[in-house]
TORTIFI-627526 format. One line per 3 residues: their letters; for each residue x, y, z of N, C-alpha, C. Coordinates in nm, 4 decimals. Example, Ala and Ser with C-alpha at 12.3 -4.5 7.8 and 13.67 -1.06 7.14 Angstrom:
as	1.3190/-0.5690/0.7800/1.2300/-0.4500/0.7800/1.3200/-0.3300/0.7800 ~ 1.2850/-0.2250/0.7080/1.3670/-0.1060/0.7140/1.2900/0.0030/0.7870
This chain:
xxx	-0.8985/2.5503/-1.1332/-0.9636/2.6598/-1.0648/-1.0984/2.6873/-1.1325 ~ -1.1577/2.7229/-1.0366/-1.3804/2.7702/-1.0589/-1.4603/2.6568/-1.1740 ~ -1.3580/2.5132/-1.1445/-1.4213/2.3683/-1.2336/-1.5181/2.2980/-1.1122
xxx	-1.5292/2.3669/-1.0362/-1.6608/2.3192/-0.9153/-1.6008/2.2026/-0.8919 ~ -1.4633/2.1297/-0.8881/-1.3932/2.0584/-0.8057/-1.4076/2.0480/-0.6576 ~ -1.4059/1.9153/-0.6142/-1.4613/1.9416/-0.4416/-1.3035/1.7883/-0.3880
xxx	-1.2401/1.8473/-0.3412/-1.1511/1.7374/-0.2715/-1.1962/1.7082/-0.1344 ~ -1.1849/1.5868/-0.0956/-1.2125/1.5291/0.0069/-1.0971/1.4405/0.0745 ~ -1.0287/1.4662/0.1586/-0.9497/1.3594/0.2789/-1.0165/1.2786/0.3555
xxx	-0.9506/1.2185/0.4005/-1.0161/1.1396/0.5359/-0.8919/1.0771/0.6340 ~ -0.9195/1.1087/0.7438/-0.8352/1.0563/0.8339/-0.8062/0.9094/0.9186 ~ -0.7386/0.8834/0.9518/-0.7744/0.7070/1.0304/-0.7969/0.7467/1.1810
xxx	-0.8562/0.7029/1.2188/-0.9300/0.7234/1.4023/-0.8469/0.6201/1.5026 ~ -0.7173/0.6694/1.4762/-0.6050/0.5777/1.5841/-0.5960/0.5760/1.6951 ~ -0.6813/0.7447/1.7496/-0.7209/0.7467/1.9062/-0.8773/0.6975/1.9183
xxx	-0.8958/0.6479/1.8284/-1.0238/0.5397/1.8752/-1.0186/0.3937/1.9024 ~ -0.9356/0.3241/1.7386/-0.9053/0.2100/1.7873/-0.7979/0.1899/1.8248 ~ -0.7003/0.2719/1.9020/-0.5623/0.2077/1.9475/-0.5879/0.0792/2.0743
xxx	-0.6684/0.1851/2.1676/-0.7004/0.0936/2.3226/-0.7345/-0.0343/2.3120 ~ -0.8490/-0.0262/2.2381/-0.9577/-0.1265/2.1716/-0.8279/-0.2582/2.1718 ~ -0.7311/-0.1925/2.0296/-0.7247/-0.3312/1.9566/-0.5700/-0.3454/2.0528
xxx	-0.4958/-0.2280/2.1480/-0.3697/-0.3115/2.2016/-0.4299/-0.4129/2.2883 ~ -0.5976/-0.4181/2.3717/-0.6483/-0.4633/2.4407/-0.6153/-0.6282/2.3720 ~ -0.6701/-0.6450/2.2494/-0.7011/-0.7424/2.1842/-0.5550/-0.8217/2.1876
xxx	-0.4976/-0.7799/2.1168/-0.3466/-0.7979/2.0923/-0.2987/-0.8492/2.2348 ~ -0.3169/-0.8101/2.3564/-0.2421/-0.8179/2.4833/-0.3244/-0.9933/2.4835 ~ -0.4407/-0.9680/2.4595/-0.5180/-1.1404/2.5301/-0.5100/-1.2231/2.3987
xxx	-0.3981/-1.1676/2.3650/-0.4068/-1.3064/2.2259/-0.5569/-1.3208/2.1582 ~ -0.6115/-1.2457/2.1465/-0.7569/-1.2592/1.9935/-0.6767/-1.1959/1.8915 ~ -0.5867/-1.0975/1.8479/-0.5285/-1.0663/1.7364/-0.4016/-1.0552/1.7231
xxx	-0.3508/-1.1377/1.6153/-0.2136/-1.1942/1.6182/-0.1692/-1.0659/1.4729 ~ -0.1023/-0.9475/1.5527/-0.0575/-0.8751/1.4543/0.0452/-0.9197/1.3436 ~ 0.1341/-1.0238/1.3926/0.2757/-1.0367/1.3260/0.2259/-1.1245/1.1619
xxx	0.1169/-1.1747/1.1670/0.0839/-1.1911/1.0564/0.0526/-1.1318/0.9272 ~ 0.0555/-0.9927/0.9237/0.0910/-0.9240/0.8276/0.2598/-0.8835/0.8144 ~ 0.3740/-0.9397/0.8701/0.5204/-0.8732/0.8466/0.5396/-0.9992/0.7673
xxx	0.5656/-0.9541/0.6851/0.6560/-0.9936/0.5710/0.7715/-1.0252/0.4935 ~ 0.8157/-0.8984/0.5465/0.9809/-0.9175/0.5870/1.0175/-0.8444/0.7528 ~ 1.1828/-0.9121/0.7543/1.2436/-0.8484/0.8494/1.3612/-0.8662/0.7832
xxx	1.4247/-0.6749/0.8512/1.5140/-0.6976/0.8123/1.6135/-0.5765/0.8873 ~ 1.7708/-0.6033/0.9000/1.8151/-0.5102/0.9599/1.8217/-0.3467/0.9571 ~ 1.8420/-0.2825/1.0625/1.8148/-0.1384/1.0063/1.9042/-0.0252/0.9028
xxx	2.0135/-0.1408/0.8938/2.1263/-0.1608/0.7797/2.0989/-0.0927/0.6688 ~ 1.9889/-0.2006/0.6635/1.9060/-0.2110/0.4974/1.7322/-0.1283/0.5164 ~ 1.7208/0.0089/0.5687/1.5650/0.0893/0.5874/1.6006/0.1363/0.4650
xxx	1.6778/0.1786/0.3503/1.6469/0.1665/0.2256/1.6021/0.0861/0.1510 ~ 1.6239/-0.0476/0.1598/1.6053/-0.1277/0.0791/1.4384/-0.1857/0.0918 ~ 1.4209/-0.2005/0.2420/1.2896/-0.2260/0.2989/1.1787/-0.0914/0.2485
xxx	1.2473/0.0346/0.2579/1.1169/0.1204/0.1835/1.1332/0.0660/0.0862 ~ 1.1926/0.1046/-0.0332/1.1922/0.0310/-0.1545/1.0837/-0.0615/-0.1532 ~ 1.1334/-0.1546/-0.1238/1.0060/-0.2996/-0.1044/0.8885/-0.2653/-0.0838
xxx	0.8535/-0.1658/0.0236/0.7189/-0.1590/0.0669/0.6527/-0.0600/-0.0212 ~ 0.7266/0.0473/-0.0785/0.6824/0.1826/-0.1593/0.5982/0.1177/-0.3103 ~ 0.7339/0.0115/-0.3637/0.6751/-0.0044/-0.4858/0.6175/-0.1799/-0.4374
xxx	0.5820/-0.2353/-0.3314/0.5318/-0.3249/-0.3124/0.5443/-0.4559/-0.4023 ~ 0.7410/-0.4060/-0.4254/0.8073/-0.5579/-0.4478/0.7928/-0.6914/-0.3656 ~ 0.7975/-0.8279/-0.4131/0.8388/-0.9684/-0.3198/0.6931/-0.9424/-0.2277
xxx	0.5552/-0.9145/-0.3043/0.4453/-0.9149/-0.2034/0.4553/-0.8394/-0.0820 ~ 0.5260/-0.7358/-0.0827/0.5769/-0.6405/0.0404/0.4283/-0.6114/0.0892 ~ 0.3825/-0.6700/0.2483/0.2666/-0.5998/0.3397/0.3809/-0.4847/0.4219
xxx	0.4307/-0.5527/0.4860/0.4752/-0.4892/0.6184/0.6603/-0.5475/0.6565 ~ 0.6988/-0.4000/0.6859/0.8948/-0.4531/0.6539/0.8827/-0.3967/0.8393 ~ 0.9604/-0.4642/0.9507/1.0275/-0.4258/1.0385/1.1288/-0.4710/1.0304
xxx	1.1802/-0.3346/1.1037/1.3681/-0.3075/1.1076/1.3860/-0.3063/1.2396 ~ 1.5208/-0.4117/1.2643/1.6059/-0.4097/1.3519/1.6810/-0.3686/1.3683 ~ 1.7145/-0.3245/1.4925/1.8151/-0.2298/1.5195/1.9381/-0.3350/1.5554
């Protein structure tokens, strides 16, 4: 407190590029699945945060199956 501290956020603009890039994604120019890393059942959504939190086994990106 009164250390003339200044915090700053910033947000991601997902209603900007959502359209844009599902556009992309739909005509095949961007191949999302290349960042998942793992898959794995929804069994295991503990184990997969885990992985991704402390970014064990090169963890990018965990989807869970239902």
């Amino acid at each position: 407190m009164n250390r003339s501290l200044t915090l700053r956020t910033g947000q991601c603009h997902v209603q900007r590029y959502m359209q844009p890039l599902l556009g992309m994604i739909e005509q095949g120019k961007i191949d999302p699945t290349r960042i998942i890393t793992h898959r794995l059942p929804l069994t295991e959504a503990p184990t997969g945060y885990d992985l991704f939190k402390n970014k064990k086994d090169n963890c990018e990106k965990v989807v869970l199956t239902p």
